[in-house]
C-alpha angles and dihedrals in degrees: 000000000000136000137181128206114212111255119264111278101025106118116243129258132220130237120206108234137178091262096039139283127336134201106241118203098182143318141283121203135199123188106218120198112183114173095259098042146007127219149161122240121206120200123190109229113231107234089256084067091257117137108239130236106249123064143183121230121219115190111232085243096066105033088102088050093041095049088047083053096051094047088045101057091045082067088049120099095234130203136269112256111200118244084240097061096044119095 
């Protein structure tokens, strides 16, 4: 397992949970192998450093797609999202 914490100074961002929104200070990740699939699971850390209780699963297959995406859409311009519609 291996996590990462955002660098100081790098604002915190937010994770949407059953009970609200959380502030999230990094990621942990677990790599999962069952006998019919593998995956990694990413899990938001709370910002007391907890890993939070709500994940994503990437197949093994598509980490290297998923990781172009995300560095993809962090060159993107984005989009504005209203106060109103935020958590």
């Amino acid at each position: 397992m291996l996590a990462m914490s955002f660098k100081k100074g790098v604002s915190i961002s937010r994770f949407l949970g059953r009970n609200g929104c959380f502030s999230c200070s990094g990621f942990v990740f677990e790599k999962v192998d069952l006998s019919y699939r593998s995956f990694i699971r990413v899990y938001p850390k709370t910002g007391k450093g907890f890993r939070a209780r709500c994940f994503i699963e990437v197949p093994i297959e598509e980490v290297k797609k998923f990781s172009r995406n995300l560095l993809k859409e962090s060159k993107s311009e984005g989009f504005y999202e209203h106060k109103s519609a935020s958590c």
